[in-house]
C-alpha positions in Angstrom: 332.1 -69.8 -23.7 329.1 -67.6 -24.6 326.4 -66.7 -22.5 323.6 -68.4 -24.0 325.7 -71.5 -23.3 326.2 -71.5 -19.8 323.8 -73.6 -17.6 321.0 -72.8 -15.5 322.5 -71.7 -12.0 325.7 -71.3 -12.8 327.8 -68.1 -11.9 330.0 -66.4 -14.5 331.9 -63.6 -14.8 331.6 -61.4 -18.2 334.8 -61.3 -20.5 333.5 -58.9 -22.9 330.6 -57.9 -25.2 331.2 -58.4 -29.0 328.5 -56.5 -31.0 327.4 -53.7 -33.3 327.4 -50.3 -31.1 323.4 -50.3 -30.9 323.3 -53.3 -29.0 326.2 -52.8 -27.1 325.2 -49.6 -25.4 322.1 -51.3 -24.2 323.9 -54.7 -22.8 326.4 -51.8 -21.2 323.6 -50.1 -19.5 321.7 -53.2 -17.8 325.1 -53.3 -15.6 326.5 -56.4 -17.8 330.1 -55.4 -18.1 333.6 -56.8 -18.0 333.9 -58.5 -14.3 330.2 -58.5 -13.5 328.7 -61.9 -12.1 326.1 -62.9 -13.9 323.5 -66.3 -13.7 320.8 -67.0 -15.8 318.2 -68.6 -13.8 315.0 -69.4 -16.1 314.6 -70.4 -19.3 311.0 -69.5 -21.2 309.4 -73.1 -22.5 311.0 -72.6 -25.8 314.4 -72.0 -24.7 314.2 -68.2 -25.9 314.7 -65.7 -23.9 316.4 -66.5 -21.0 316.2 -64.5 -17.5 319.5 -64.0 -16.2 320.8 -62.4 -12.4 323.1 -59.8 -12.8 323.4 -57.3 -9.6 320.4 -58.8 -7.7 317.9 -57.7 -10.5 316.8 -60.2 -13.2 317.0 -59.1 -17.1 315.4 -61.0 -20.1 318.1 -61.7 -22.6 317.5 -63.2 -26.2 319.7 -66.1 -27.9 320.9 -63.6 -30.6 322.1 -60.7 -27.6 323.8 -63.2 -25.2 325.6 -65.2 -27.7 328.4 -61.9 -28.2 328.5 -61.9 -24.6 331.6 -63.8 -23.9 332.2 -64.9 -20.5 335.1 -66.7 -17.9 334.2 -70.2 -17.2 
């Protein structure tokens, strides 16, 4: 299951991140790595972005970054 798929309050765990370098190195240096707990917890009225809660800080994600984050259901 991708990121952008899991529902609103729901704990996960990331599996990896699949996507070009650029992109990558910034999902890598919010904290979301292999193992972290992450929860996205609002969704903006038209469903894009969506806040998630990863380490106790809350990060702004888009549809097109979280979909290559796999994650453990």
């Amino acid at each position: 299951m991708t990121l952008d798929e899991v529902e609103l309050n729901r704990e996960v765990k990331v599996k990896c991140v699949n996507c070009d370098e650029n992109i990558k190195r910034r999902i890598l240096d919010l904290g979301i790595i292999e193992g972290t707990k992450i929860k996205p917890v609002l969704k903006s009225p038209l469903g894009d972005p969506t806040a998630y809660e990863v380490r106790g800080t809350l990060i702004s994600l888009r549809k097109e970054d979280s979909k290559n984050i796999l994650t453990n259901v």
